[in-house]
C-alpha positions in Angstrom: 231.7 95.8 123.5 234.7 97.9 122.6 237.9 96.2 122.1 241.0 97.1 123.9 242.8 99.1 121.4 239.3 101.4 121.5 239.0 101.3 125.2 242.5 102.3 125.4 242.0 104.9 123.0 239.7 106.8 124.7 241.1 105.9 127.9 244.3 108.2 127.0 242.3 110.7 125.2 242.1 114.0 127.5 239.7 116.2 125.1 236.9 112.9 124.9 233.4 113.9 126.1 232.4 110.1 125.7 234.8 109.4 128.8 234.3 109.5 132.7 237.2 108.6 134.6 236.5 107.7 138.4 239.2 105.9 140.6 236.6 104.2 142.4 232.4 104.0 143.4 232.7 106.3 145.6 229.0 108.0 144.8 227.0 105.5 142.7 224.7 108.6 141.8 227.7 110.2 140.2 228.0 107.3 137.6 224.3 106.9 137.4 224.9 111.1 135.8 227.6 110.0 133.7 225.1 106.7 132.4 222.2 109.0 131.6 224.4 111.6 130.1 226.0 109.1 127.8 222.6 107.4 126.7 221.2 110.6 125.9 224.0 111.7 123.7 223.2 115.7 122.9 226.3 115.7 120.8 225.0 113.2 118.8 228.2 110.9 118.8 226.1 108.1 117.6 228.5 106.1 119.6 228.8 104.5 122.9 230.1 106.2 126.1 232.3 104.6 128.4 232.7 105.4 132.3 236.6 104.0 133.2 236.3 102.7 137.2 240.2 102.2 138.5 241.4 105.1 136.8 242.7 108.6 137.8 241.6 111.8 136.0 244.8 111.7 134.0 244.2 108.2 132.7 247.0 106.3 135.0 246.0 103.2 137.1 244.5 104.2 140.2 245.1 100.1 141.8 241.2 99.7 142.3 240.3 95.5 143.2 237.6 95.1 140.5 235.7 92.5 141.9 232.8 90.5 141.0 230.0 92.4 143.7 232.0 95.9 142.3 230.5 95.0 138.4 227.3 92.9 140.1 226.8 96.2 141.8 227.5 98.1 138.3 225.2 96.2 136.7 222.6 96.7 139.1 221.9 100.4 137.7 220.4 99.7 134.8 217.3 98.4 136.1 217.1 98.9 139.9 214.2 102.0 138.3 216.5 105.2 139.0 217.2 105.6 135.6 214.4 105.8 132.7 213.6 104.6 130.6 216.2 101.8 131.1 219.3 102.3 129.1 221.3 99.6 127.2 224.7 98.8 128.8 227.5 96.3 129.4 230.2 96.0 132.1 232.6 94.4 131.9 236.3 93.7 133.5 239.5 94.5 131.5 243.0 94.9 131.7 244.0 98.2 129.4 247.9 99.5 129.7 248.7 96.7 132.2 245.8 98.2 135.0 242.8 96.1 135.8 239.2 98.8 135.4 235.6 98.2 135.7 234.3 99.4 132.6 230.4 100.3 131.5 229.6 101.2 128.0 226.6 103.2 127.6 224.9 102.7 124.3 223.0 106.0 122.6 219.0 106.0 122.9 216.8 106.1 120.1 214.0 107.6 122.5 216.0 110.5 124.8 215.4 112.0 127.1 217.2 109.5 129.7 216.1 110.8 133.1 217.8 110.3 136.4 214.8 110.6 138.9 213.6 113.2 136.8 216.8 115.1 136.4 217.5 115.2 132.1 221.6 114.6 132.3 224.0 115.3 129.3 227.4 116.4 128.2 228.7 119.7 127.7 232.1 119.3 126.9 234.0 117.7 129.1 231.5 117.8 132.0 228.3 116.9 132.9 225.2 119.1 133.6 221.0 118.9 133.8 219.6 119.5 130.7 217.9 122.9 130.3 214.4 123.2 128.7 215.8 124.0 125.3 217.9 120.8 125.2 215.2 118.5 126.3 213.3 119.5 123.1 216.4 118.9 121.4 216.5 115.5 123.0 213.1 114.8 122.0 213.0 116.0 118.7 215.5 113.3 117.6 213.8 110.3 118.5 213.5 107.9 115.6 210.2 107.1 115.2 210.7 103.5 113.1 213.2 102.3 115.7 211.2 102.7 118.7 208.9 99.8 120.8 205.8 99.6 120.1 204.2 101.2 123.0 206.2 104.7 121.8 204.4 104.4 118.8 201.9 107.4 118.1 198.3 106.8 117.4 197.3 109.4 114.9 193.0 108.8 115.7 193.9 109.9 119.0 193.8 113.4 120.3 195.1 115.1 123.0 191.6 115.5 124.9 191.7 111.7 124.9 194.3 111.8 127.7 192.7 112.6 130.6 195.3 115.8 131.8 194.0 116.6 135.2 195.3 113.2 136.2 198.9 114.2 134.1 198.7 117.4 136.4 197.5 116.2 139.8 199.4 112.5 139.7 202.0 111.8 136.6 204.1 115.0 136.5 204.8 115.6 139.9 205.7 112.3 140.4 208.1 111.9 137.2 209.7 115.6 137.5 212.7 116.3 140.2 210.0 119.7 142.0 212.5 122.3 141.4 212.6 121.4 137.7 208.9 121.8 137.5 209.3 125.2 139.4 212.0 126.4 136.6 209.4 125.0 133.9 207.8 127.2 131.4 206.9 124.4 129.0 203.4 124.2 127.6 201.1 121.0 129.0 202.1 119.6 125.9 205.6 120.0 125.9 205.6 118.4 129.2 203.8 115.9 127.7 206.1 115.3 124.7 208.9 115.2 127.0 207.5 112.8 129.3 206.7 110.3 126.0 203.2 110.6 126.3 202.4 112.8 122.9 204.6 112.6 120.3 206.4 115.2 118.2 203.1 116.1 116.0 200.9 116.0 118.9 199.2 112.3 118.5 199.3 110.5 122.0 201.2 107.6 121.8 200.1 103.8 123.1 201.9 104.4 126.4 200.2 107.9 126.8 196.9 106.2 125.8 197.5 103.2 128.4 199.0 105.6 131.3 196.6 108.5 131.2 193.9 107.7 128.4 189.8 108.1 129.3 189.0 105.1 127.0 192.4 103.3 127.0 190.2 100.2 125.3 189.2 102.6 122.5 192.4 102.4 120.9 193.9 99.5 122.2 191.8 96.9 122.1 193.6 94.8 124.9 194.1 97.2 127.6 192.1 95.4 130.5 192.0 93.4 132.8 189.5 89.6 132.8 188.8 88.6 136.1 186.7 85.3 137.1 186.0 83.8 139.9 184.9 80.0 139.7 183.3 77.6 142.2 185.2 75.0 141.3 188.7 73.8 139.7 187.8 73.8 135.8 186.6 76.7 133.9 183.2 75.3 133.2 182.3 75.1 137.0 179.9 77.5 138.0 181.0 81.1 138.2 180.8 82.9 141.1 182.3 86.7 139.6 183.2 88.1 136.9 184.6 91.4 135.6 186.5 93.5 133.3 188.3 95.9 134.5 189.8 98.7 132.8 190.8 102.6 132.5 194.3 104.2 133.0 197.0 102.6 134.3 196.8 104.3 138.5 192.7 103.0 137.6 193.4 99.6 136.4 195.5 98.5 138.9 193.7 100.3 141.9 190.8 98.3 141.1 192.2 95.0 140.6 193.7 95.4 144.2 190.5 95.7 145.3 189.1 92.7 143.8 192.2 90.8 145.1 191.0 92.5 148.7 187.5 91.6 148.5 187.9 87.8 147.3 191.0 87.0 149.3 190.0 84.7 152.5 191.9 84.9 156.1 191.9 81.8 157.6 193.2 81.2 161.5 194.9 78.3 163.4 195.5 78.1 167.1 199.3 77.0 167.9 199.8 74.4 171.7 200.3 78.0 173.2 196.9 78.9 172.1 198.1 81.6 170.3 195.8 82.6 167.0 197.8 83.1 163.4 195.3 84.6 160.7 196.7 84.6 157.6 195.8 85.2 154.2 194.7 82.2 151.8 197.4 84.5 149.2 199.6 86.7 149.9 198.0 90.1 148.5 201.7 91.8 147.6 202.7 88.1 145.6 199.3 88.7 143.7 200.0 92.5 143.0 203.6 91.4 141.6 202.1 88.6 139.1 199.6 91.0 137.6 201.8 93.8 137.1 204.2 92.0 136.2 201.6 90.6 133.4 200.5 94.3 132.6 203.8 95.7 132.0 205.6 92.8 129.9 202.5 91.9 128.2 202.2 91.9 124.0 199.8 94.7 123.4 200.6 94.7 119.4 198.4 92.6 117.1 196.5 91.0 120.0 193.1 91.7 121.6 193.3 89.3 124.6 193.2 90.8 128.4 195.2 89.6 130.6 193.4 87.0 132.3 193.1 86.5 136.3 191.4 83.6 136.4 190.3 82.2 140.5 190.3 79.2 141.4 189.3 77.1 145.0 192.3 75.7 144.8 194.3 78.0 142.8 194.7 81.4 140.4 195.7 81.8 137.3 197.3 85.0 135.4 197.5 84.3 132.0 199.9 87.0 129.9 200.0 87.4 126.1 203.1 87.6 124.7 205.8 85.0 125.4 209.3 85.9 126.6 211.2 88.6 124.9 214.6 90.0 124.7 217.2 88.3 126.2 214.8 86.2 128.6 214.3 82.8 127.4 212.2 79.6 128.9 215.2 78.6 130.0 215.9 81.7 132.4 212.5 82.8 132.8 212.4 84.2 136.5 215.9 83.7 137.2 217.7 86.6 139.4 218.7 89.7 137.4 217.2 88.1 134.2 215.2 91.1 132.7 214.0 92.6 129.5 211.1 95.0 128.6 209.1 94.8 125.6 206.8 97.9 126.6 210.0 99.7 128.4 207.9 103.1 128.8 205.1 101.6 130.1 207.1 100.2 132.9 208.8 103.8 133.4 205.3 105.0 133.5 204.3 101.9 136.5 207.6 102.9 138.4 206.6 106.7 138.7 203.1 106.0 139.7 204.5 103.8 142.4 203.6 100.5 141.6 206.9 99.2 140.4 210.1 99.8 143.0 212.8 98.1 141.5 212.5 96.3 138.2 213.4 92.6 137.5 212.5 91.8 141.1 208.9 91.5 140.8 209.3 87.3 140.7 211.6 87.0 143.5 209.2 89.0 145.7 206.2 86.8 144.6 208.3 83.9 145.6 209.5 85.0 148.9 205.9 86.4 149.9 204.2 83.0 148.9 206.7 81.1 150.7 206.7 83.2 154.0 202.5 82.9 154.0 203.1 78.7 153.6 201.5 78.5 150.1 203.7 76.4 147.4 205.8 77.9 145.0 204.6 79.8 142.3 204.7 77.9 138.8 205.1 79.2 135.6 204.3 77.5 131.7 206.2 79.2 129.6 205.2 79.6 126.0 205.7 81.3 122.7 202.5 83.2 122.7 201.8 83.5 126.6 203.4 82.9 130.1 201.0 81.4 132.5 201.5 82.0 136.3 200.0 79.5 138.5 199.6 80.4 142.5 198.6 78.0 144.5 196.2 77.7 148.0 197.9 77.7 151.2 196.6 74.7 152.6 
């Protein structure tokens, strides 16, 4: 975080482009603008941008009551999936000159461009304004290569004709792209595909363009499936009763594995006094969707070739998830409310275009509450340093 004097600085500083002023959150959207603009950084600052909340275009106090749901509500926009990828910020309540402000600094991204539901934001001067086609390439052409995760890394034995581009056309790009950007578009396929992080700069796919939209995702990395068995019994060496792997892109991989969950998942039904019939589900399907994906999209896919596992028991199932916790989650908060970190942060931009993420870092809570509601106990987790283990229970 900035200190005062700096905060202050800028604060008073009329000719800044690093500074938004806003006297109150009025339209979230407009500082979700000013967020993107700042992480993507076309002037190259190199230095955080800060948007001022309690202060009037001239700088003096405009008497906002910074409360606690005012920054909880701040907070909330770097992961509630408008913005993407997600962008690194802090907010934070200070006193500067005597007036209390809500402040959020915006830290530069080493992988622009920072999209806004598929609007490219930046600063011109003063003000803000969508990025044009020119500037995108701009925007993408500074990425630092050695400082990005590892599922932005390129894979230079894969081609381009390994992505499979009819589904980039038909499913990724219209989802991902605001429609009248795409009608103003006269980029190539593979500038559209550069800009939307799934080739790199020399044309190699990288691991989340392989893992999104590959043919053989397992061709180049290793991992990228799903183990599903089905046991007649509670131990791994009882009899098995299915067994697949399932794999492909990500909109494949995950269609499939919801119809396995479908096919396997048992409805059971109870007569209340008032002979009234209640059929419900042995799992909740929706608590079962948000495990796995949760397990695809914060799983370790570097230096590992283990699947996730779904492993089904008659009494239980188990989704086992290589990689332990990362970032800022620890054992100790694993799973606690707004506790979230992204190892593979494109691949999770990639599962919240294709639909199958709506918020992120809510994916627990809703397996909670949808397990509870359907009477089954609550979901447990075993936390470890090479894998997180996710145990869901039977309703009895």
């Amino acid at each position: 975080m900035l200190t005062d004097a700096e905060l202050e600085r800028l604060l008073r500083d009329p000719e800044s482009d690093r500074v938004e002023r806003k006297r109150s959150l009025s339209d979230s959207d407009d500082v979700r603008q000013a967020i993107c603009a700042f992480a993507n950084d076309l002037p190259d600052h190199r230095q955080p941008g800060v948007v001022f909340l309690g202060v009037n275009d001239d700088g003096t106090c405009a008497g906002l009551a910074v409360t606690d749901p005012l920054l909880l509500q701040l907070s909330q926009m770097r992961d509630d999936g408008a913005i993407t990828p997600i962008p690194s910020l802090t907010v934070a309540q200070r006193t500067i000159a005597g007036c209390d402000v809500a402040v959020v600094v915006v830290q530069p991204t080493t992988a622009p461009p920072v999209r806004l539901r598929g609007r490219t934001w930046i600063r011109v001067g003063p003000r803000r304004a969508v990025a044009t086609p020119e500037e995108e390439r701009r925007l993408a052409e500074r990425r630092r290569y050695g400082d990005l995760p590892f599922d932005l890394q390129p894979v230079s034995t894969a081609q381009i004709g390994d992505l499979d581009l009819d589904l980039f056309e038909r499913t990724y790009l219209p989802a991902a792209v605001a429609p009248e950007v795409l009608e103003e578009n006269r980029r190539t396929q593979a500038e559209q595909l550069q800009a939307l992080r799934m080739l790199d700069r020399s044309g190699s796919p990288t691991v989340a363009g392989l893992l999104t939209l590959g043919k053989d995702p397992r061709r180049f990395v290793p991992c990228a499936y799903l183990q599903f068995l089905r046991v007649d019994g509670t131990a791994l060496t009882d009899p098995v009763r299915d067994q697949k792997e399932v794999d492909g892109p990500l909109p494949e991989l995950l269609r499939r594995m919801d119809e396995i969950l479908e096919a396997h998942n048992s409805i059971g039904a109870s007569i209340t006094e008032s002979a009234v019939e209640i059929r419900r589900p042995e799992y909740p399907i929706p608590a079962l969707q948000q495990i796995i994906r949760n397990a695809v999209m914060h799983r370790m896919y570097e230096a590992t070739n283990a699947p996730v596992r779904v492993h089904w028991y008659v009494d239980r199932i188990e989704v086992l998830s290589p990689g332990g916790p990362y970032g800022v989650v620890s054992k100790q908060n694993f799973g606690n409310p707004g506790v979230a970190d992204y190892r593979n942060p494109h691949v999770a931009e990639a599962m919240k275009v294709l639909g199958y993420v709506q918020r992120f870092g809510v994916g627990i809570p809703i397996a909670r509450e949808e397990m509870r509601r359907n009477g089954n106990p609550p979901v447990e987790f075993t936390i470890e340093a090479t894998h997180v283990l996710a145990t869901l229970r039977r309703r009895t």
